[in-house]
C-alpha positions, 0 to 999 in steps of 0.5 A: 175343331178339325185334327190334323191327319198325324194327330188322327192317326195318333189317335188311333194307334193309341185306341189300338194299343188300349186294345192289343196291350192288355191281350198280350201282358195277360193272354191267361186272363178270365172274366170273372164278374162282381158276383164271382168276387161278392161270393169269395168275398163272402165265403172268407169273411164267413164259411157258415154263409148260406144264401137267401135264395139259389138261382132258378137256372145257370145261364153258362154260355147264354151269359156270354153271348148275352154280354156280347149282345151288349157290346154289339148294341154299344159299338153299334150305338156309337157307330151311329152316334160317329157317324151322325156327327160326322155326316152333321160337321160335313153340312156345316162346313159345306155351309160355312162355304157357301156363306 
């Protein structure tokens, strides 16, 4: 399946505003994680809860840079994974041409 060049460039403006989009309707957003949510979720439900067990540690900024870590290994494993698709349909063209 080839795209024409306007349905590729479509494509990616539209990857570009599922980006830019969402930044600028909510410049004041944080991250808060399950485990934020799970322990006010918790908390209104019932004041009285007292935990299992508490952390041996507080990650603070290594959580951050653990969560960029994995992002940088899932753009990079589909930077592959592209790339490997394209570099294989450019043999098969190359083939069907030949035949």
């Amino acid at each position: 399946m080839k795209l024409s060049l306007t349905t590729k460039i479509i494509l990616v403006m539209l990857i570009g505003a599922l980006i830019i989009i969402p930044q600028i309707a909510l410049p004041e957003a944080e991250f808060a994680g399950a485990d934020d949510a799970a322990g006010t979720a918790i908390t209104t439900i019932d004041q009285n809860y007292v935990p299992w067990f508490e952390s041996l540690f507080d990650p603070g900024e290594m959580e951050e840079n653990l969560f960029l870590f994995q992002q940088i290994l899932g753009v990079g494993g589909l930077g592959i994974c592209f790339f490997y698709l394209y570099k294989k349909s450019g043999k098969n063209e190359k083939a069907e041409k030949s035949a």
